[in-house]
Steps between C-alpha positions, in 0.01 A plus 500: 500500500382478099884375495447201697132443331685504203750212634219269682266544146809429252614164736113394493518513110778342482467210727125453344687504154744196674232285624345522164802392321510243738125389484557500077844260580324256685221449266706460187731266706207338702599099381850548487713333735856502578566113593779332707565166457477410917129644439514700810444804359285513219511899525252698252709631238404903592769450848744498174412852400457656833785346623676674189313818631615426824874489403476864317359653843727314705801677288363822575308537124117664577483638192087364407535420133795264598331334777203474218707380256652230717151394597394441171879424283334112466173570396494568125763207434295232720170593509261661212600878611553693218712848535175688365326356817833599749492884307137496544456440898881604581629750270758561221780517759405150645431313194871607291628390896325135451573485099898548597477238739302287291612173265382434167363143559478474119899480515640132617647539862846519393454786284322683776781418773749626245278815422447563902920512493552722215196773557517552903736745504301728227145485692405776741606543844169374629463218306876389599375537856217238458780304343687479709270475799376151263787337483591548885122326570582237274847412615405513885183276390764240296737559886145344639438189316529428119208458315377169371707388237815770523840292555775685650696524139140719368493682857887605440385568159250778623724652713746547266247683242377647791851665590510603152125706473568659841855620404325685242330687748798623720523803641085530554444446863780400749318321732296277220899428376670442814191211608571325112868543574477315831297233314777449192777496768389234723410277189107424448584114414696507838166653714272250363359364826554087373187548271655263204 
């Protein structure tokens, strides 16, 4: 019986530790939006991170400092989150998560697409998880609609570079791979539902 007051207490801890990381998102990202250009869906920008969340469960990844991590992997590069303040309410394990997934937005953007390419395949299995999980939101988001001002020449663009930072995650979760795989197959440009 302690066994399975054990189970029920640890589960209560960590879905309270969850909704906190959840709660902390939504504030830093509270007047962020991600935009379409029919307007229809002027989502709040947090559906990006716990859709990211979302992907990592639906592969089968439970693991809480991922699902953390992927909650939080925009916050300190678009909002004023520092890592001090992610170590501080999350943990060490959290915040190294969120700095491996983070970009340096003192780099220009090309520099920090090249650097996403070249340092993937050295970060941590968790991090490449969130990743990965990332760039399958973001592509099936671009499948959607393209965002205001995104031709289809910078949409194939991104899914080229896209290709590249998930390839340097192979052989991390199967199921997060075989949904990207399906995407690069059938051609993003291709699934663009007459949005340009």
């Amino acid at each position: 019986m302690a066994s399975q007051e054990t189970q029920v207490s640890n589960a209560s801890f960590d879905i309270s530790k969850l909704i906190d990381t959840i709660d902390f998102a939504a504030k830093k990202h509270s007047f962020q939006k991600r935009k379409d250009p029919q307007g229809t869906r002027n989502l709040a920008y947090i559906n990006h991170p716990i859709g990211v969340a979302k992907n990592l469960t639906d592969a089968g990844i439970y693991d809480l400092a991922t699902i953390q991590a992927a909650i939080l992997h925009d916050t300190v590069e678009d909002t004023d989150t520092s890592f001090e303040e992610i170590e501080q309410q999350f943990g060490r394990e959290v915040r190294d998560i969120v700095a491996e997934c983070t970009d340096d937005k003192t780099l220009v953007k090309s520099e920090r697409k090249r650097l996403q390419i070249e340092t993937t395949p050295h970060k941590s299995q968790k991090a490449k998880e969130v990743k990965l999980a990332d760039k399958l939101y973001n592509l099936r988001d671009l499948q959607r609609v393209a965002p205001t001002g995104w031709s289809k020449k910078y949409i194939q663009e991104y899914f080229t570079w896209a290709k590249k930072v998930t390839d340097g995650a192979r052989g991390t979760n199967q199921k997060l791979e075989d949904q990207l795989d399906e995407i690069y197959s059938n051609g993003i440009c291709n699934q663009l539902h007459n949005t340009l």
